[in-house]
C-alpha positions as CSV (number, residue, x, y, z in Angstrom):
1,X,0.0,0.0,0.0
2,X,2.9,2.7,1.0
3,X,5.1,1.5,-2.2
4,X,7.8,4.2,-2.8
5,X,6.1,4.7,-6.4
6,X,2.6,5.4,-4.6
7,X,4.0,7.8,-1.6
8,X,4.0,11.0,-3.0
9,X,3.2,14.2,-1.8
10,X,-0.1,13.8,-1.1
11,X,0.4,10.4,1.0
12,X,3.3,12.7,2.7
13,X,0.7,15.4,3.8
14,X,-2.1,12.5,4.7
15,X,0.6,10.8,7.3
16,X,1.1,14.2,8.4
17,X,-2.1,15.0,9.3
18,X,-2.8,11.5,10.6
19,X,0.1,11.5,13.1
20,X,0.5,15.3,13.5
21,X,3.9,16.0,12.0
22,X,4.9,18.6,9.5
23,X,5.0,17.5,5.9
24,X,8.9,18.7,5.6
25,X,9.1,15.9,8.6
26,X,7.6,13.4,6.9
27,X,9.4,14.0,3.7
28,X,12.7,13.4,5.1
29,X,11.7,10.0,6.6
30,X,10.1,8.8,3.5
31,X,13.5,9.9,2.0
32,X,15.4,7.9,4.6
33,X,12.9,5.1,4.0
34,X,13.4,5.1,-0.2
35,X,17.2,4.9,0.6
36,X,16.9,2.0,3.0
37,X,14.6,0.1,1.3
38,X,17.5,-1.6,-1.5
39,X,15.0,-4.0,-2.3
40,X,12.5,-2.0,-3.6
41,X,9.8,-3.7,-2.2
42,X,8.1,-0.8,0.1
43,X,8.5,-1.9,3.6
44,X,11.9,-2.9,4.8
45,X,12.9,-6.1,5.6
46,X,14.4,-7.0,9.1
47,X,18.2,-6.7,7.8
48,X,17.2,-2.9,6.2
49,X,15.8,-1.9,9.5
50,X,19.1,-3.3,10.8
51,X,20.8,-0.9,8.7
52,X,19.0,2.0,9.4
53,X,19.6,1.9,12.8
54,X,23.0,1.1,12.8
55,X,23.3,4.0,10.5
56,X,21.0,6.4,13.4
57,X,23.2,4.7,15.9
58,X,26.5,5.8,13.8
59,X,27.4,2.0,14.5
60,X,30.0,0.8,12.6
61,X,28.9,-2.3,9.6
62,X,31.1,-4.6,10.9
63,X,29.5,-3.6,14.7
64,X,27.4,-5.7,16.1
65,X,23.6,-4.2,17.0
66,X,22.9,-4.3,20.6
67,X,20.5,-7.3,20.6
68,X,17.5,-5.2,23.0
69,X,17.7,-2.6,20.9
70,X,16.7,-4.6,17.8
71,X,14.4,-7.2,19.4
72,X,12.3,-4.4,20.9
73,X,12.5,-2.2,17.8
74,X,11.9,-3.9,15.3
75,X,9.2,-5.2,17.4
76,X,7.5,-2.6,18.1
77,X,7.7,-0.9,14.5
78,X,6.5,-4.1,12.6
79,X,2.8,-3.1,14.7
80,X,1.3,-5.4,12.3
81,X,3.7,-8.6,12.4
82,X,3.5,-9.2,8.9
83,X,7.8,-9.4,9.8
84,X,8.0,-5.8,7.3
85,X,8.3,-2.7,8.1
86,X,6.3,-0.4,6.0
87,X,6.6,3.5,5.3
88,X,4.3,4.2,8.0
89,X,5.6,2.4,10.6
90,X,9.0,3.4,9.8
91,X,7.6,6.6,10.4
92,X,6.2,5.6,13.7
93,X,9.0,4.1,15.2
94,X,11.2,7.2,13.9
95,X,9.3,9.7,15.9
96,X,8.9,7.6,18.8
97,X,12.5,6.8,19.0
98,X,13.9,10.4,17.8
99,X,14.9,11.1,21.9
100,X,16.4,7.4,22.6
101,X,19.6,7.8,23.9
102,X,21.1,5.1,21.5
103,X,19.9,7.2,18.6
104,X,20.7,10.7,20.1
105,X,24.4,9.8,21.8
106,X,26.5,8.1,18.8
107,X,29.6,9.0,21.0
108,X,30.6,5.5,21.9
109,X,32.8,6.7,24.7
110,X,30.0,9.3,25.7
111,X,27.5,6.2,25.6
112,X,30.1,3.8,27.8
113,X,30.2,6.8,30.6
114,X,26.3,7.0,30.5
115,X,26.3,3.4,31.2
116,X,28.6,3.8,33.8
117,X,27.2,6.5,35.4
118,X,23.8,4.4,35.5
119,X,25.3,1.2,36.8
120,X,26.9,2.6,39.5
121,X,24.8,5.1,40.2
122,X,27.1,8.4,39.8
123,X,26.2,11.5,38.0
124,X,26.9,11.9,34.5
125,X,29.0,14.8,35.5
126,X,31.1,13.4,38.0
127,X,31.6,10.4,35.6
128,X,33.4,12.6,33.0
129,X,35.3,14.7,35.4
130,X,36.7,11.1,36.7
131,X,37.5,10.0,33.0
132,X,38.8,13.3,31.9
133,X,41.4,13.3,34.5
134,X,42.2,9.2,34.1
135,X,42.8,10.0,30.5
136,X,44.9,12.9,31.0
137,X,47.2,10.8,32.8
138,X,47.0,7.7,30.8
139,X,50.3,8.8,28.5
140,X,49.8,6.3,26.3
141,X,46.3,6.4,25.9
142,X,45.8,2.5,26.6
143,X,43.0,2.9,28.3
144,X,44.9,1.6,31.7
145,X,47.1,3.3,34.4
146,X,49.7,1.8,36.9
147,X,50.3,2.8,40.2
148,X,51.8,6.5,39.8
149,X,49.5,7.5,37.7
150,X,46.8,6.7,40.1
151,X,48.5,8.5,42.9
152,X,48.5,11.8,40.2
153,X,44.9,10.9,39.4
154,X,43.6,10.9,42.6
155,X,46.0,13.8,43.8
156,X,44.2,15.7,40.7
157,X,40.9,15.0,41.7
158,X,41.0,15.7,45.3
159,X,43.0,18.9,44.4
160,X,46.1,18.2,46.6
161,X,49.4,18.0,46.3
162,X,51.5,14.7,46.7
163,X,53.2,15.6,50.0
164,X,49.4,15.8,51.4
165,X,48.7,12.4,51.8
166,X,51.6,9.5,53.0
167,X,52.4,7.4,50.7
168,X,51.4,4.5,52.9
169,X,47.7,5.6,52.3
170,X,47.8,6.1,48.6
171,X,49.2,2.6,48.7
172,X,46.2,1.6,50.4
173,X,43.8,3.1,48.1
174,X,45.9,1.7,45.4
175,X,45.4,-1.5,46.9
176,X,41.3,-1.2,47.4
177,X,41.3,-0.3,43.3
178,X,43.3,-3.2,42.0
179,X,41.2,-5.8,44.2
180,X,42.8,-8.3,41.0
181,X,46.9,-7.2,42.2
182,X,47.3,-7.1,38.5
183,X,49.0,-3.7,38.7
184,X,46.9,-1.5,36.9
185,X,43.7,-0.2,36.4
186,X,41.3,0.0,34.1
187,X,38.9,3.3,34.0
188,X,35.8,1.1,35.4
């Protein structure tokens, strides 16, 4: 029924109406839709809808989609399980999912904090502030720091100098952070 050859402008200004968006909205969807649909067959088959929100997600091809994002998605935008997705509940989902964090932070470090920040129940804020000043001391940008750099971490954080604080209870809360004695941390 929604074919690409049969959605015009006129089916563009009827969806509009129907779901209260502006036409210019409804366009640009249609025009994501077109572009997704490489079949051609006027709804989009699980493996286009795959792409389009790997592609809203700014996920990588070769990445992996988080499986409860597509489960629920594509879900909840086939409404009528026919196991399509057609123009119109492309459109749907679209709007319904233009806020979802997945789709609105495509930062994959920015999304690893939030997560972070959620799981251990820290503000965003504080979350960056931490990872901003573990990163400015990880030199080599591994994504791990040793022993002294903690010690500068935390002496950055706390806004102290060195001679503030024995070394006997840095080593302690060196200690307490590498609970595996590997001798080195990783930001989480």
């Amino acid at each position: 029924e929604n074919s690409p050859k049969r959605t015009g402008f006129d089916e563009c200004v009827t969806l509009a109406k129907r779901h209260r968006m502006t036409v210019a909205e409804v366009k640009a969807c249609y025009q994501d839709f077109v572009r997704l649909d490489v079949q051609n067959t006027g709804a989009l088959t699980m493996d286009e809808f795959k792409q389009a929100i790997k592609e809203r997600c700014d996920l990588p091809a070769s990445k992996p989609l988080p499986v409860h994002l597509l489960d629920t998605s594509f879900a909840e935008a086939d409404s009528n399980s026919d196991g399509m997705v057609s123009f119109e509940e492309f459109l749907l989902w679209s709007a319904n999912h233009a806020f979802s964090e997945e789709l609105v932070v495509v930062d994959p470090t920015e999304r690893y904090l939030r997560s972070l920040s959620r799981k251990y129940m820290f503000g965003i804020n504080e979350v960056e502030k931490v990872h901003k000043t573990f990163m400015s001391f990880d030199d080599d940008r591994s994504g791990i720091i040793e022993e002294q750099e903690f010690r500068l971490c935390l002496a950055s954080l706390w806004a102290i100098n060195m001679e503030d604080i024995s070394a006997l209870r840095m080593r302690q809360f060196w200690l307490e952070a590498d609970k595996a004695r590997a001798g080195k941390l990783t930001f989480e």
